[in-house]
C-alpha positions in Angstrom: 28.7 -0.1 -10.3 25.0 1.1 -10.7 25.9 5.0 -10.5 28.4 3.9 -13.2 25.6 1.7 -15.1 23.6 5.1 -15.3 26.1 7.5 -16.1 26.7 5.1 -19.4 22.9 4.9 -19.8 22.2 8.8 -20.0 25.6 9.7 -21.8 26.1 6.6 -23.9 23.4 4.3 -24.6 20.7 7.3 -24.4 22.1 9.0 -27.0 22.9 5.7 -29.1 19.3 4.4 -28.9 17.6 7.8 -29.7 19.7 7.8 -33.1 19.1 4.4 -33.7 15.8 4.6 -33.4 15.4 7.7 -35.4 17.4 5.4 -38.4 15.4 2.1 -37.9 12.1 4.6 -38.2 13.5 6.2 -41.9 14.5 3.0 -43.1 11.5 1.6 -42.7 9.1 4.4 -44.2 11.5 4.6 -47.2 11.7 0.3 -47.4 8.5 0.3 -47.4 7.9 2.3 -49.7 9.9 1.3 -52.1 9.8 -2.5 -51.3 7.9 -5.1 -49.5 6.4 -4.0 -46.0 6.7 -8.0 -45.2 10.4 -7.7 -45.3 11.6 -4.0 -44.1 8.4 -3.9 -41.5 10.2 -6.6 -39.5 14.1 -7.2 -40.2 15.1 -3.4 -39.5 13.2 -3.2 -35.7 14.5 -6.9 -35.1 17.9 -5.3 -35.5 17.1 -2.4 -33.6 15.4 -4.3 -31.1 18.2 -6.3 -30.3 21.0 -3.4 -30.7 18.6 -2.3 -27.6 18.9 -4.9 -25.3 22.6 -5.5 -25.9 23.7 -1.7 -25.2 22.3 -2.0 -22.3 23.9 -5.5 -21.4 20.4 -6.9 -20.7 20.7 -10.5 -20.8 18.1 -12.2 -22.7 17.3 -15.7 -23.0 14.2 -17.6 -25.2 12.6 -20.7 -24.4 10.2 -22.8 -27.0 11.1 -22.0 -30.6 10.8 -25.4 -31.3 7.0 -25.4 -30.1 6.0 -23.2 -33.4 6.2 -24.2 -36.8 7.4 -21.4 -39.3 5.2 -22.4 -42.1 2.0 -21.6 -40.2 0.1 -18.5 -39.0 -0.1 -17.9 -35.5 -2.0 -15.6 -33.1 0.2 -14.7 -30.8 -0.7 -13.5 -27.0 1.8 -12.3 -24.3 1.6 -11.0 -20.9 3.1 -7.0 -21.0 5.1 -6.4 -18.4 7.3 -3.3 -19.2 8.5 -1.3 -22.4 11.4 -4.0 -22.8 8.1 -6.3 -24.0 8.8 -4.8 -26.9 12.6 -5.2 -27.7 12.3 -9.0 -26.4 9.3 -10.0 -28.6 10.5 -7.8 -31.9 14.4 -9.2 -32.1 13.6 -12.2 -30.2 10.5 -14.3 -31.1 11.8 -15.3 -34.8 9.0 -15.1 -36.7 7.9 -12.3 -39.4 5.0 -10.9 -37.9 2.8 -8.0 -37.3 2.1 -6.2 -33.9 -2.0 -5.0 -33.3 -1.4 -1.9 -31.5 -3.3 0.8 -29.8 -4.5 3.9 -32.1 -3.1 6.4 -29.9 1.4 5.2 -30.5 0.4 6.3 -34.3 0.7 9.7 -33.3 4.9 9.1 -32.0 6.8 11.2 -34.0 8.4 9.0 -36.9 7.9 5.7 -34.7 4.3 5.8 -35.8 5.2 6.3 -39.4 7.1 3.6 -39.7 4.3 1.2 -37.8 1.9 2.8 -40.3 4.2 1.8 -43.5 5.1 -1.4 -42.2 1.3 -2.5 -41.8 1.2 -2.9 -38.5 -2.2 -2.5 -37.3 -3.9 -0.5 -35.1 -6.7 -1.0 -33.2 -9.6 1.7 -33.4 -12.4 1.1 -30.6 -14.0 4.4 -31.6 -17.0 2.6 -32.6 -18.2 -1.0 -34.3 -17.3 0.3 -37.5 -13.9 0.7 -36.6 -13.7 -2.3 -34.8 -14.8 -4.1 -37.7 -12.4 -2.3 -40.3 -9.1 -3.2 -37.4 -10.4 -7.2 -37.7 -10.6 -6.9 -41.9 -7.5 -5.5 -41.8 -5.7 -7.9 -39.6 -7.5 -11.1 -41.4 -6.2 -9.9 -44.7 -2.6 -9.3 -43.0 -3.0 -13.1 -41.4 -4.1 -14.4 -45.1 -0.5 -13.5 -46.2 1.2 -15.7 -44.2 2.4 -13.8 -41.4 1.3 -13.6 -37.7 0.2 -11.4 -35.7 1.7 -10.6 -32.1 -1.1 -9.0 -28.9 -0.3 -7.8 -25.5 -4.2 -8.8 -24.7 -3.9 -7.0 -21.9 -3.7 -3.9 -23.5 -1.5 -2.2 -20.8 1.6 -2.2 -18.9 1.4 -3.7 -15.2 2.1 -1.3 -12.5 2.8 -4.6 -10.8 4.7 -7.5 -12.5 1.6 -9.5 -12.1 -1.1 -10.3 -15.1 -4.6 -8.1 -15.2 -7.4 -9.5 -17.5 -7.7 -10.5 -20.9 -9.6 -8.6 -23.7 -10.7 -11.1 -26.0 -10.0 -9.1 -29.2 -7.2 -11.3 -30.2 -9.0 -14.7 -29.2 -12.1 -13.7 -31.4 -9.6 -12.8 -34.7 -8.0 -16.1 -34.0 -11.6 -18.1 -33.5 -12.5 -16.2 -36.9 -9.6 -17.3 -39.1 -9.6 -20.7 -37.3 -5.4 -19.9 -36.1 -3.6 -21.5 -33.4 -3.1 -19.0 -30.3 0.4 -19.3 -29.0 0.6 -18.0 -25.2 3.9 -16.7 -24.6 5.8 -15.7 -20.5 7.4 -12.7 -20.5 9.6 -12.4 -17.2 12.0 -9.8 -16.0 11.1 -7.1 -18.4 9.0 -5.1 -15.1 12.6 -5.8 -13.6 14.7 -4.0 -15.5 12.3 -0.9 -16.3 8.8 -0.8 -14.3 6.2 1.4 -15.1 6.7 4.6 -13.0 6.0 8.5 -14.0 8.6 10.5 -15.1 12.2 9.2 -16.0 13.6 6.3 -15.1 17.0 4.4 -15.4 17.1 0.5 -16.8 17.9 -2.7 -14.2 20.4 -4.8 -15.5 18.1 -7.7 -15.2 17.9 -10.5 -17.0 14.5 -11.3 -19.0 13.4 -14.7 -20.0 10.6 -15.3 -22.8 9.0 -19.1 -23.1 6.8 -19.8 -26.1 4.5 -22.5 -24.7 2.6 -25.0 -27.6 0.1 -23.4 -29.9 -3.5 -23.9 -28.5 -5.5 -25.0 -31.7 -8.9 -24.2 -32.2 -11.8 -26.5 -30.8 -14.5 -25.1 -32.4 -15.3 -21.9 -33.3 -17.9 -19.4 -31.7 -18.2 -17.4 -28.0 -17.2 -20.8 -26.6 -14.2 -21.5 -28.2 -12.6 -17.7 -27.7 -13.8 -18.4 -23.6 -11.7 -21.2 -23.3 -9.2 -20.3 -25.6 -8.9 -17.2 -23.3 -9.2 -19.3 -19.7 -6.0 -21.4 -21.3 -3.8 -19.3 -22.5 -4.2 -17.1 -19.2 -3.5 -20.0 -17.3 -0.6 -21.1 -19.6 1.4 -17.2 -19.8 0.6 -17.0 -15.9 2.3 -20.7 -15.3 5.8 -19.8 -16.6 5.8 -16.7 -13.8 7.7 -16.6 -10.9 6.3 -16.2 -7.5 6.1 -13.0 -6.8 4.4 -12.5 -10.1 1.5 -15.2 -9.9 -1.7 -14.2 -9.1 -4.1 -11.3 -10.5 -3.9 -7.5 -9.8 -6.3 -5.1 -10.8 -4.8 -3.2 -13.7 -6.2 0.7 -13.5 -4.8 1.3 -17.0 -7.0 -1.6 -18.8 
């Protein structure tokens, strides 16, 4: 069964994803253009995200919708496990939202295109400046409505288990006075871990739990410390196992 599983992958679902992709990446530079980013910045890769997962038979399953309200903004923060991350969170979460995203995936061909038309934003660390212009952006995305969705790690796990925090997304959400919503992702470093080179999918099923929002307590270096400390603890609690615990992340 897995040489068959891999055959499909490489002669079917290889060739399926690399075309979908291509069209989920046009579509969205072109409804973008020509409409709202809001709408064809989200509702294409949710569709592409979850044509992903299901040609490749990964079973999916999402716990907590009920713990966000879809009137409000959110900052969200997840754990990054594996390149799946991004297919569970994108046609999973259910909420319109926009990813903050390292500088360097602008520069995939057509992929970072389309993140560039559909306002995603991209984080610049090339100097304060920079840093500044990545929170003004993101603040005046927030102000529309939407939310925003951070791997605060910044990295995949070589692992399965959780490195540190950056506090980027904790001092936005201490700015704008947001809720931070910690969110579990498990089984995605199952079904595709972070090797060199090319590597065939796990069929493997991945789990996401939304935990409560953590509102704000105040607002300064205090309130993005503890913001921070809980919403570690909270993504780490909803690990298995073998995934609890710390591991020095080289990549971070």
């Amino acid at each position: 069964m897995i040489l068959l599983y891999r055959i499909y992958q490489f002669c079917i679902a290889l060739p399926l994803l690399l075309l979908c992709t291509a069209i989920t990446a046009l579509v969205t530079i072109l409804g973008s253009w020509i409409g709202s980013a809001h709408f064809w910045g989200y509702y294409p890769g949710k569709i592409w995200s979850i044509i992903m997962c299901r040609l490749l038979f990964i079973p999916v399953e999402v716990r907590g919708h009920e713990n966000v309200d879809h009137k409000t903004s959110y900052v969200f923060v997840a754990n990054h496990q594996g390149a799946f991350d991004i297919f569970l969170i994108y046609g999973y979460l259910g909420r319109n939202f926009k990813w903050m995203m390292k500088k360097s995936l602008r520069k995939i061909f057509l992929v970072g295109k389309a993140c560039e038309s559909a306002r995603h934003i991209f984080v610049d660390k090339s100097g304060p400046k920079k840093i500044r212009e990545t929170y003004d952006n993101a603040r005046n995305i927030l102000k529309e409505g939407t939310s925003v969705v951070v791997f605060p790690e910044g990295a995949r796990t070589f692992t399965g288990h959780m490195g540190v925090f950056r506090k980027g997304a904790f001092q936005l959400a201490d700015e704008l006075q947001l809720p931070v919503v910690p969110v579990t992702i498990d089984g995605s470093f199952d079904v595709l871990p972070r090797m060199a080179g090319f590597n065939f999918v796990r069929r493997h099923k991945i789990i996401m739990t939304i935990h409560r929002p953590i509102p704000p307590k105040g607002q300064g270096p205090e309130n993005v410390k503890e913001t921070m400390a809980e919403a570690y603890a909270t993504v780490m609690s909803s690990l298995p196992e073998k995934y609890q615990g710390f591991r020095e992340n080289k990549d971070q």
